[in-house]
C-alpha positions in Angstrom: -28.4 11.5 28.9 -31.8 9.7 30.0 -32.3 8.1 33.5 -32.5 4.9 31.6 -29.1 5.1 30.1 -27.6 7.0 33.1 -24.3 5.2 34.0 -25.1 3.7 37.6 -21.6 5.2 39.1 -22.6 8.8 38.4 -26.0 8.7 39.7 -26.8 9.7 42.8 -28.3 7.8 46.1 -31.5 10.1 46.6 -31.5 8.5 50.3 -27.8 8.6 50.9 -27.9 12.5 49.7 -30.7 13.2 52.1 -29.1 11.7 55.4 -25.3 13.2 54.6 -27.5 16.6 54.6 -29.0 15.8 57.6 -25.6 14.7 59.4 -23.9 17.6 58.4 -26.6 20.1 59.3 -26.5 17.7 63.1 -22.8 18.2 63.0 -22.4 21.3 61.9 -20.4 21.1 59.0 -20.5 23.9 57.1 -18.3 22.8 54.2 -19.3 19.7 53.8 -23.0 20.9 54.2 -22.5 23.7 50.9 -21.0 20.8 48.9 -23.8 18.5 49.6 -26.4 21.5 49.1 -25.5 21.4 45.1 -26.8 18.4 44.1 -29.2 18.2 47.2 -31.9 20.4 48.9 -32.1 22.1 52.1 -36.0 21.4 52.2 -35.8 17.6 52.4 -37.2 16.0 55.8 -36.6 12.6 57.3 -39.5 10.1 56.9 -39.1 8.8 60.1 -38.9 11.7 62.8 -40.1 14.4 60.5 -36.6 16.0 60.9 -35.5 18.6 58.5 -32.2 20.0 58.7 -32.9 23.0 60.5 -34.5 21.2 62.5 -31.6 18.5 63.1 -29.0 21.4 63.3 -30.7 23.3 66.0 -31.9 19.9 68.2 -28.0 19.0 68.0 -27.2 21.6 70.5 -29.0 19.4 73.4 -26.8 16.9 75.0 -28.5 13.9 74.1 -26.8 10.1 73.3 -29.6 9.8 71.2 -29.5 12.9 68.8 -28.4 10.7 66.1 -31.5 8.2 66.2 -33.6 11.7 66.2 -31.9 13.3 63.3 -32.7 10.3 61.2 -28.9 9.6 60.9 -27.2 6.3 61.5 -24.1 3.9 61.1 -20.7 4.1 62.0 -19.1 7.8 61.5 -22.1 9.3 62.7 -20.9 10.3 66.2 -21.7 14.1 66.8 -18.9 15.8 66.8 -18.1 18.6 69.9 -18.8 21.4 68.1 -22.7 20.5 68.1 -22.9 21.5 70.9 -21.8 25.5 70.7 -24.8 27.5 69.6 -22.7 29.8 67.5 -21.6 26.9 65.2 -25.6 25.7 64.8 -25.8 29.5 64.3 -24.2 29.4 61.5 -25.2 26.2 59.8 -28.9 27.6 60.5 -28.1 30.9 58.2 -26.9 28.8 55.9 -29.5 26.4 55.8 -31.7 29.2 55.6 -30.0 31.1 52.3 -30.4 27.8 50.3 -34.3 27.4 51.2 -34.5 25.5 54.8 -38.5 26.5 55.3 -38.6 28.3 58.6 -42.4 26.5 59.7 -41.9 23.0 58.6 -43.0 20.3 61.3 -41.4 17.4 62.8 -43.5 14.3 63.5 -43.8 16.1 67.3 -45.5 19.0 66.1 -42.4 21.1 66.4 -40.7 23.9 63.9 -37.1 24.3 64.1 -38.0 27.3 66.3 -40.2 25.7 68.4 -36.9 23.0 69.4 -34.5 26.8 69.8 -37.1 27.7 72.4 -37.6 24.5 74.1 -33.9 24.4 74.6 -34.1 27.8 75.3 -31.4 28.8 72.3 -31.5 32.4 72.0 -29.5 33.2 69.2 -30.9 30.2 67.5 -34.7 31.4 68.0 -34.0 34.7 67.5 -32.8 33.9 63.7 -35.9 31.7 63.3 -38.2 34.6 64.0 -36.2 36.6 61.7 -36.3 34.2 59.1 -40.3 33.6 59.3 -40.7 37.3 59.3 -39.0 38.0 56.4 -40.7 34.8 54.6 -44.3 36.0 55.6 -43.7 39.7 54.2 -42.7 38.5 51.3 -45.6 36.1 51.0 -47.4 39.1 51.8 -46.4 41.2 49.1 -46.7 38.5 46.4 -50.0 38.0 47.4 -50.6 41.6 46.6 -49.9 40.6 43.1 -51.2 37.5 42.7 -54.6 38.8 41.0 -52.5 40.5 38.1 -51.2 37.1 37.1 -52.7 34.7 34.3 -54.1 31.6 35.7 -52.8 29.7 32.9 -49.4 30.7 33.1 -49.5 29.8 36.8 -50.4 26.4 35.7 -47.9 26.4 33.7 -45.2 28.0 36.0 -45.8 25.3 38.7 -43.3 25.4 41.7 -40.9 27.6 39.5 -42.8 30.3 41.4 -41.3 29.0 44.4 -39.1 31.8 46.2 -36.1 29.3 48.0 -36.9 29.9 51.9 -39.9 31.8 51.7 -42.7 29.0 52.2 -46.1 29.8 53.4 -47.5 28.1 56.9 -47.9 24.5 56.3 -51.9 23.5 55.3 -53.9 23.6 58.6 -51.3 25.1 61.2 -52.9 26.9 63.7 -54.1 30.0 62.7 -56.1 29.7 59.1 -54.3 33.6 58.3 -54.3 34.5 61.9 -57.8 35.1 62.5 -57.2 37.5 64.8 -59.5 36.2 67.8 -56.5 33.1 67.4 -59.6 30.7 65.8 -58.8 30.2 61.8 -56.6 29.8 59.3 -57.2 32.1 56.4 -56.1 33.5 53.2 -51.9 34.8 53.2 -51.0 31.7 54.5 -49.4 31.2 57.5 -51.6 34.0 59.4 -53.8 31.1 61.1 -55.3 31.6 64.0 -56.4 28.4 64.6 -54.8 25.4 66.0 -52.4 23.0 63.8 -55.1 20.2 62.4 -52.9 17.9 63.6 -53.5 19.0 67.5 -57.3 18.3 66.8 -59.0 15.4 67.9 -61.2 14.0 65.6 -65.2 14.4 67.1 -66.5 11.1 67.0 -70.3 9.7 68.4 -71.7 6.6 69.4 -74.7 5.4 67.8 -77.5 3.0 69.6 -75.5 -0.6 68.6 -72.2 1.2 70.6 -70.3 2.1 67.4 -68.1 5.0 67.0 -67.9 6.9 64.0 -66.6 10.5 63.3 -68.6 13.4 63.5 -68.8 15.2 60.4 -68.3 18.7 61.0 -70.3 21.5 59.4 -67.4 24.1 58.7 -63.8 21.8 59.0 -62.0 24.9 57.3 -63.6 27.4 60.0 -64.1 30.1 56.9 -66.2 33.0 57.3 -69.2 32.5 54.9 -69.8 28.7 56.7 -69.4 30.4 60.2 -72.3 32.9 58.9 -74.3 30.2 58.6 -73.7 27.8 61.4 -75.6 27.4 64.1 -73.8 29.2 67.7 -74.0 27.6 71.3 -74.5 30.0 74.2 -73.4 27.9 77.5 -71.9 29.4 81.0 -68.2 31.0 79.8 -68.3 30.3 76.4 -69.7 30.7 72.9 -69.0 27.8 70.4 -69.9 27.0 67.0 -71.4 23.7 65.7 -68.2 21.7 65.3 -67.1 23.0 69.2 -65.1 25.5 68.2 -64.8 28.6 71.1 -65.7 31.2 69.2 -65.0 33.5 72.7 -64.7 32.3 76.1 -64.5 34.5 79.5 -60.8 34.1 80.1 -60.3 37.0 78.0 -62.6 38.7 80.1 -59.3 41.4 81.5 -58.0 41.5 78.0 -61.0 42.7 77.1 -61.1 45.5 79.8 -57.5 46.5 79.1 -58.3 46.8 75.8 -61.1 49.2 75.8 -59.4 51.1 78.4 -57.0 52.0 76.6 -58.9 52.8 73.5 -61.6 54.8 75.9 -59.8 56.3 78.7 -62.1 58.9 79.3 -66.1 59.6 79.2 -67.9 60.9 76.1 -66.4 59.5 73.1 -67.7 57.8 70.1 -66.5 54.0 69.9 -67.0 50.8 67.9 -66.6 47.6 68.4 -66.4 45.0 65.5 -67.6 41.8 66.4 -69.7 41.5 69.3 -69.1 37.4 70.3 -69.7 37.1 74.1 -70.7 41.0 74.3 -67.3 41.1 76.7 -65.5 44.1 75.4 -68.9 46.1 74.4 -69.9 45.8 77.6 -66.2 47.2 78.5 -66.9 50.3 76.4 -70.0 50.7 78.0 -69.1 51.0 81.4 -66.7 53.8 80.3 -69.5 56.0 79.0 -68.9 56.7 75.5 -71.0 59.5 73.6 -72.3 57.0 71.1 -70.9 53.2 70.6 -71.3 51.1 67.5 -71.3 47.5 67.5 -71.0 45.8 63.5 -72.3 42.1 64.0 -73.1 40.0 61.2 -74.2 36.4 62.7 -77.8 36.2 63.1 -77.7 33.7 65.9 -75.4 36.4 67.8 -77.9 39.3 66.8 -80.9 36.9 68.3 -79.2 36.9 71.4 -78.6 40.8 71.4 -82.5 41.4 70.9 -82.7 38.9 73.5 -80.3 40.7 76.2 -81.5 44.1 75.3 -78.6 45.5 73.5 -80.6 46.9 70.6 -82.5 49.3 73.6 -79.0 50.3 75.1 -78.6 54.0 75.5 -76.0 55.1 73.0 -75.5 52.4 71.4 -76.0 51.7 67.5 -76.0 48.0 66.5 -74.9 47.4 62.9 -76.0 44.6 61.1 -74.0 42.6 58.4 -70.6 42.1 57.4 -67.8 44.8 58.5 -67.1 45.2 54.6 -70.7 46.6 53.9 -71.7 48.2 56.9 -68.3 50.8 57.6 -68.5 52.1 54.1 -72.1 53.2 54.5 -71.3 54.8 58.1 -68.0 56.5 56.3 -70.3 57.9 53.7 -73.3 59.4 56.8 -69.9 61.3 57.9 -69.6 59.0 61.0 -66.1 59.7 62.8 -65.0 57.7 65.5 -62.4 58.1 68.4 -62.1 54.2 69.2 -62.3 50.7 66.9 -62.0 47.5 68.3 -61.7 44.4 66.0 -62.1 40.8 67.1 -64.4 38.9 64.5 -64.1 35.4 64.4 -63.3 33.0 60.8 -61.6 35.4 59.0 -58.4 36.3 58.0 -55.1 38.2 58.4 -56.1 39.5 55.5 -59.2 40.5 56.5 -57.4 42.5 59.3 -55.4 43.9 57.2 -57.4 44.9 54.5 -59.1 47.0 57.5 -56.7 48.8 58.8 -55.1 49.4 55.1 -58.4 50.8 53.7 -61.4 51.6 56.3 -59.8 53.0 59.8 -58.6 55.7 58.0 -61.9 56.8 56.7 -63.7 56.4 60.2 -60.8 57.3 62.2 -60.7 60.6 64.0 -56.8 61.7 63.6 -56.0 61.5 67.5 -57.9 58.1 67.6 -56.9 55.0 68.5 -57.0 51.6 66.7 -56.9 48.2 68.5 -57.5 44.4 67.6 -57.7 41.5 69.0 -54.4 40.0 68.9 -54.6 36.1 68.2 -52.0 36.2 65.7 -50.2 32.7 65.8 -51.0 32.2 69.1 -50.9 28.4 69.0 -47.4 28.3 69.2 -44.9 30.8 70.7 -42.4 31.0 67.6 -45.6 32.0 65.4 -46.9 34.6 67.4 -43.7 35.7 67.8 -43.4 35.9 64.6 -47.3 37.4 63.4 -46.3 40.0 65.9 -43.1 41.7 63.8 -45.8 40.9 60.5 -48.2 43.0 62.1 -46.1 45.8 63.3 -44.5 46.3 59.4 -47.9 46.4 58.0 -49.1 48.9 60.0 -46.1 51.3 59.8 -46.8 50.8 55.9 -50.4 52.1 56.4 -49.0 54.6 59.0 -49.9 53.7 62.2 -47.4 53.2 65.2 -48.3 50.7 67.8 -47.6 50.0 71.3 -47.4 46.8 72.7 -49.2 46.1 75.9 -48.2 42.7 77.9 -50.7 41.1 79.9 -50.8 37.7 81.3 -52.8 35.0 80.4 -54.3 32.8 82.9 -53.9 28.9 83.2 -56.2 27.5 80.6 -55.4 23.5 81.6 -57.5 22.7 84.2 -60.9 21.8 84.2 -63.5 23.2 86.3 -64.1 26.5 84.9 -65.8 26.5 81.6 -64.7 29.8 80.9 -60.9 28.9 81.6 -60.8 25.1 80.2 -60.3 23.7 76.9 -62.1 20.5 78.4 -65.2 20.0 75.7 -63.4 22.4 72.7 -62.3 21.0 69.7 -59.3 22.7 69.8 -57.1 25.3 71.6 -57.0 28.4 70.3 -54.0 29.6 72.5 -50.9 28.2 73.7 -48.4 31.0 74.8 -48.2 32.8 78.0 -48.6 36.4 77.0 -50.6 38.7 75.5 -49.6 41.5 73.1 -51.6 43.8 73.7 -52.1 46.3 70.5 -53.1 50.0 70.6 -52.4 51.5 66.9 -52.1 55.7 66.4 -52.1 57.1 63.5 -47.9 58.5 62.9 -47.2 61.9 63.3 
């Protein structure tokens, strides 16, 4: 039967639908919720507050007179019943919510995921299975992606969203990471691995021309990609290194997670060390002072490679600098028979991916077999339930390309206030990092 001939008693209210979904993931109504879940979608989100039901199941567990108004739900017979309040029963309706396609990541009109709200209200059990859920929806992202190249364009046209997995949705478009880059700056390729901050937290740059109007800066890389970031001009000031839209690219705070890092991947005098992505020259400098045999440094920004001429690093003693992309340059050293006790990876606009692809095909040729691995960990660190998340991601991936890791907690100093350039977000775009640890990632090869 057409929509035009449809009799008006068996069609249903699209709107109505959506809010009974939404009061009975608030109220925890499991039976009523599976009934409703038929004809309706797990996936829908309230216009006004941004609410999904995930969201509106696990924010029901605060004692709140005005839950309803927040869960988009109103009118008589909307009272939250008792039970909305016992995690177990939001447990439940969560699990559910999640086997008929809730997306793990989506955002409320505060910026929130439904894992973000479990951790506010500090909801273990509830968190816990959000994490859970946005693991298993990244590694399965992950692993399509792996195939991705074997399908035909066309027939993807074609397919449309009938190659949508229910529940496994990639990072909404602009959440901070791009794929983590893994210095926590950009979004990238496998989405949902973005190390840079949600669009939505970024301030638009605006300027004021001679008359006193404002208008918005246009920036020079707004998708913070690699090849632009090659290309843009870099700003050396006290504490910090940005790029041309006031991005950090490094700052000193991560001066100690530097140190720790290269401590732990060169304990000891006399062995051979690289470092991928010099920045700041923070953790080379780190190696340095532990006195490795030889230490190469892979940099492929010419502004950054002007400043190591500059600051003499080209006439260190034992130290090779590399010039050009990490992709180029550590086949070439793989094939002179270089072998290495040490890598360090912290490049800035690229991907998980990018990470990934490293550790999956290039350590291993490099690698000595008692050496040790480490990256900079920025993984989703805009928001706790990400890097939470990124973290698990990480760890799978590199048991599948047989390393084990050790996490190494360190904690991060107060980046709110404003004197310290080094320490301050005052003057940045954007925030790269918004939790209070960090993971701290040393990777040995398994057995």
């Amino acid at each position: 039967m057409s929509e035009a001939n449809q009799d008006p008693a068996m069609a249903v209210d699209t709107n109505t639908l959506n809010d009974e979904i939404l009061l009975a993931a608030t109220n925890h109504d499991n039976e009523a919720l599976k009934k409703l879940l038929k004809t309706g979608s797990a996936r829908i989100q309230d216009p006004e507050t941004g609410f999904s039901p995930l969201h509106a199941a696990i924010a029901s567990c605060e004692a709140d007179t005005d839950m309803n108004e927040e869960a988009g739900v109103e009118g008589e017979g909307d009272a939250v019943h008792s039970n909305a309040l016992e995690e177990d029963a939001a447990l439940a309706t969560v699990q559910l919510l999640i086997e008929n396609g809730a997306i793990w990541n989506d955002l409320d009109k505060n910026d929130e995921t439904p894992g973000c709200i479990a951790h506010r209200l500090g909801l273990k059990k509830l968190y816990r299975a959000m994490v859970t859920a946005g693991v298993m929806a990244e590694l399965l992202f992950s692993r399509l992606d792996q195939y991705a190249p074997l399908a035909d364009e066309d027939e993807d046209e074609e397919m449309g969203d009938d190659n949508a997995i229910a529940g496994f949705e990639p990072t909404p478009s602009g959440q901070h990471g791009a794929e983590p880059a893994t210095n926590g700056q950009s979004n990238g390729t496998v989405e949902g691995f973005e190390p840079a901050p949600n669009q939505s937290a970024a301030p638009e740059l605006m300027q004021t021309d001679e008359n006193g109007e404002q208008s918005e800066v246009k920036l020079a890389n707004p998708n913070v990609n690699n090849e632009d970031y090659l290309r843009s001009e870099l700003i050396y000031s006290p504490g910090r290194l940005l790029d041309s839209d006031k991005n950090a690219v490094m700052m000193d705070w991560e001066t100690e997670i530097m140190k720790a890092s290269a401590d732990k991947l060169c304990p000891k005098k006399g062995l051979r060390t690289m470092n991928i992505g010099h920045g700041m020259g923070i953790v080379d400098t780190m190696f340095l002072a532990n006195e490795p045999e030889m230490h190469y440094i892979v940099e492929a920004h010419p502004a950054v490679m002007k400043q190591m001429r500059e600051t003499g690093w080209y006439e260190k003693k034992n130290v090779r600098v590399c010039e050009g992309r990490w992709q180029d340059v550590l086949p070439k050293l793989a094939a002179e028979g270089v072998v290495l006790d040490a890598m360090y990876y912290d490049t800035y606009a690229e991907d998980y991916s990018d990470l990934k692809e490293l550790f999956e095909e290039h350590v291993i040729a490099l690698l000595d077999s008692k050496g040790k691995f480490g990256f900079y960990n920025g993984l989703g660190a805009d928001r706790q339930i990400c890097y939470d998340v990124y973290t698990e991601v990480s760890e799978e991936h590199l048991k599948e390309a047989g390393f084990d890791v050790e996490w190494t907690v360190l904690q991060v100093p107060n980046l709110k206030g404003e004197d310290d350039p080094g320490a301050s977000w005052k003057g940045i775009r954007r925030s790269y990092w918004e939790v209070p640890e960090y993971r701290l990632p040393t990777c040995t090869f398994i057995g």
